[in-house]
N, C-alpha and C positions, 0 to 999 in steps of 0.2 A: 571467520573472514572479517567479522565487522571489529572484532578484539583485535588482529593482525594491521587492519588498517589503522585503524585509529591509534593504536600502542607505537605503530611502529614511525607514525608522522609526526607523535610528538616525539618521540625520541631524534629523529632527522633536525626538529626543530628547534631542540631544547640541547642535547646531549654530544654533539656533535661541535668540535671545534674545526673552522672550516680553513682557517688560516692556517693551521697543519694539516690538512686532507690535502689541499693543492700547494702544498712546499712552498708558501709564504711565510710564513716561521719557521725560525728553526728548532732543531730538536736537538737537546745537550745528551748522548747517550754517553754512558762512562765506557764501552765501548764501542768498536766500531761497527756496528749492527747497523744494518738499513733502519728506514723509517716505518713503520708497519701499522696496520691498520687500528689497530688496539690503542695506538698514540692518539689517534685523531677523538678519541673517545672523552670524556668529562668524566669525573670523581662524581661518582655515586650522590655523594653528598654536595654538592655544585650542579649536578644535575637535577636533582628533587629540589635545589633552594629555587631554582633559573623557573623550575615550574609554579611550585607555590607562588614567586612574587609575580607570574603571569597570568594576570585575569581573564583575558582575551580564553589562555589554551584552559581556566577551570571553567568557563562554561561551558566550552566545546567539548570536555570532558563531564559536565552535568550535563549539557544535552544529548551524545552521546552515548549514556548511561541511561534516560529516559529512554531513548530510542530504543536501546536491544532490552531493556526492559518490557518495553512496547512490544516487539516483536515475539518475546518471549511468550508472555501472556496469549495472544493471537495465535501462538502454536500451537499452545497448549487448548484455547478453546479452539480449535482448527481438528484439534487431534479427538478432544470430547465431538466434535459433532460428526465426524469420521466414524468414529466406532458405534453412535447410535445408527448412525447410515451404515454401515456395516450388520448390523444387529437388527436392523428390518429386513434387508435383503436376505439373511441368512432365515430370523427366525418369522415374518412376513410372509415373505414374497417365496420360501422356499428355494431360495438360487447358495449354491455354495459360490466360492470365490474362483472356483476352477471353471465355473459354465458363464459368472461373471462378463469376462473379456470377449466373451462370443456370444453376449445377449445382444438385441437390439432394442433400442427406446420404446417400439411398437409393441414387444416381448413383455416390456418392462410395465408399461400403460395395461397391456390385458390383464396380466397379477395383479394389478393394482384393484382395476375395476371388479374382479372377480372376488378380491379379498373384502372389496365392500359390502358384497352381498352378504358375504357369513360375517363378520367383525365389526363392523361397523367405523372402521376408522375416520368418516368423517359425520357427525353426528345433525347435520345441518340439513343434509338429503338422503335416502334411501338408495338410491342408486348415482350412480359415480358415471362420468363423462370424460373424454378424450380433453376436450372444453374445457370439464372445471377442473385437471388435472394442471393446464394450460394457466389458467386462470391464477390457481392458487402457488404457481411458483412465479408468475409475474406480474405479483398483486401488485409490490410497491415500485417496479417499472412502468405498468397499466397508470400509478396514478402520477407520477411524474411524466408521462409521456402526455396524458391528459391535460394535467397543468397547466405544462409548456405551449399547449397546440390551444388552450380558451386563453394565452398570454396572461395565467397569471402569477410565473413566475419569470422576472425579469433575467432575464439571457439577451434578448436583443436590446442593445443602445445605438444611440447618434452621437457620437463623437463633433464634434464640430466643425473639422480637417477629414476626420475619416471616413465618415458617414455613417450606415448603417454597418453592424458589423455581432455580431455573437462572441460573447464571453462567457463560458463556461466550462469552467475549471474543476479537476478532482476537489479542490480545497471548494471550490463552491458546492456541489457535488456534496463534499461530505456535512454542510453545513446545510444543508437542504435536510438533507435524510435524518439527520440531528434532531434538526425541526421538530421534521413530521412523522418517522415515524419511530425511533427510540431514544429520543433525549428525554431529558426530565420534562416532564408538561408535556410529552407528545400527542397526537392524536391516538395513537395505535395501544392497545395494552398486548399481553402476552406476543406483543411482535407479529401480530395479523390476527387480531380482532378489535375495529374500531369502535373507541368509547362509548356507550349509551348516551350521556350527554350531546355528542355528535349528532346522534341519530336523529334530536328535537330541533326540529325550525323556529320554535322560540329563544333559545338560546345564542341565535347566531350575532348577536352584537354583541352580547357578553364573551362569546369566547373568541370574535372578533379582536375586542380589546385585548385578551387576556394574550392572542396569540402575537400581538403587536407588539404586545412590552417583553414576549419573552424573546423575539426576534431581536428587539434596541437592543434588551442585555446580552444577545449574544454575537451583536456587534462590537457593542463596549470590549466583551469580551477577547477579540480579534483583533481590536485597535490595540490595547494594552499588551497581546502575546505578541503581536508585528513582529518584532525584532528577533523571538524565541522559537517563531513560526518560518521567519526567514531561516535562517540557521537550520532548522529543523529539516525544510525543504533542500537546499544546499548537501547536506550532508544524506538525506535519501537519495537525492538524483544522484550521488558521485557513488552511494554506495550498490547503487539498484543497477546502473546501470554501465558502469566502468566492466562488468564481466562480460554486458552486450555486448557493447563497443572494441571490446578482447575480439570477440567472436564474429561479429560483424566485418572488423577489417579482414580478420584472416580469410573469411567467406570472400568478401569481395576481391582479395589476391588472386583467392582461388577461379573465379568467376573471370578476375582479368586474364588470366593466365590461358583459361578456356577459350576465352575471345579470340585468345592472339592467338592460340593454335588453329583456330580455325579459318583465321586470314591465307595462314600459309597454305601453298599446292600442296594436291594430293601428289602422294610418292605412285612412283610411275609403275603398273600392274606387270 
């Protein structure tokens, strides 16, 4: 889809002579043959010159290229962490994939806590809790919900016209969790367990500073993508979402359509 789209916008944009699409030029045929769609098309070689001297369309073709690069990657670790989730629940938990669909969470929690006692898969406590199963998958929710509620992550501003008002965005969002809990310098090591350093109250001005300057540079950082970042966003929303909006209208046709039958009388018994 993402190849189709984007393959197919620059060629509309680039390859496309429009002054013979809508019969504003004419076309010298050595017979008398209609005008046909294949006219309206560009020389292979007029077509690849019109894009190379367009800079505009070789970013949108290197950001573009980033992007399902991006996406690629993501599947691909989406697909690694699937299969070890798959591979506990088979060789763990005991559940094949056919009893799968017709477990419940509460099903899934008792295997868990039972499998602690013989295995030990969490090495921190002896016995396993509904609580710290809770816990441990809404570790880095628990502590941005935190944050946000002692305000020390700025979400709410005063505009000066608008007033008070909340700003917080996926792109803020992911620049948070960057932060804090796996970018370079994070707080968190193996992705949920926080640093020893952390843990010393003498330390807190030193990594005070330390966490300061890595936040400047990683605004620097955001001021300088701006432009690569906008784009970036642009062509997610149209690609993320143009299949919703497919399916949305036709839903709401369908919904209109419902409506208005239902205005009308009932047919007489």
């Amino acid at each position: 889809q993402l190849l189709f789209v984007v393959g197919f916008t620059v060629f509309l944009a680039n390859c496309v002579d429009y002054d013979i699409l809508f019969a504003n030029k004419f076309v010298n045929h050595t017979d008398s043959s209609k005008v046909t769609l294949p006219d309206a098309f560009l020389p292979v070689d007029v077509c690849s010159a019109r894009i190379r001297d367009n800079a505009f369309v070789i970013f949108v073709l290197i950001i573009s290229g980033v992007f399902w690069l991006h996406r690629l990657v993501k599947f691909i670790y989406n697909v690694c962490c699937y299969w070890e989730i798959r591979s506990f629940y088979i060789n763990a938990l005991k559940m094949t994939m056919s009893e799968l669909p017709y477990a419940t969470w509460q099903e899934v929690q008792a295997r868990i806590v039972e499998i602690q006692k013989e295995h030990q898969i969490c090495i921190h406590k002896k016995e396993l809790t509904e609580l710290d199963i809770y816990h441990r998958i809404l570790r880095f929710k628990n502590y941005m919900v935190a944050m946000v509620n002692k305000s020390l992550l700025p979400v709410r501003f005063r505009p000066p016209i608008l007033g008070d008002c909340v700003f917080y965005t996926r792109g803020l969002k992911y620049n948070f969790e960057l932060i804090f809990f796996w970018g370079p310098g994070s707080l968190f090591e193996n992705e949920w367990s926080l640093k020893p350093e952390y843990k010393r109250g003498g330390n807190r001005l030193e990594l005070a500073d330390r966490l300061a300057s890595r936040i400047l540079w990683i605004g620097i950082a955001n001021l300088l993508l701006c432009p690569v970042i906008l784009v970036w966003q642009i062509l997610y929303a149209f690609f993320s979402y143009t299949e919703v909006i497919k399916r949305r209208a036709r839903f709401s046709g369908s919904e209109m359509l419902v409506s208005v039958r239902s205005l009308l009388p009932a047919p007489l018994q």
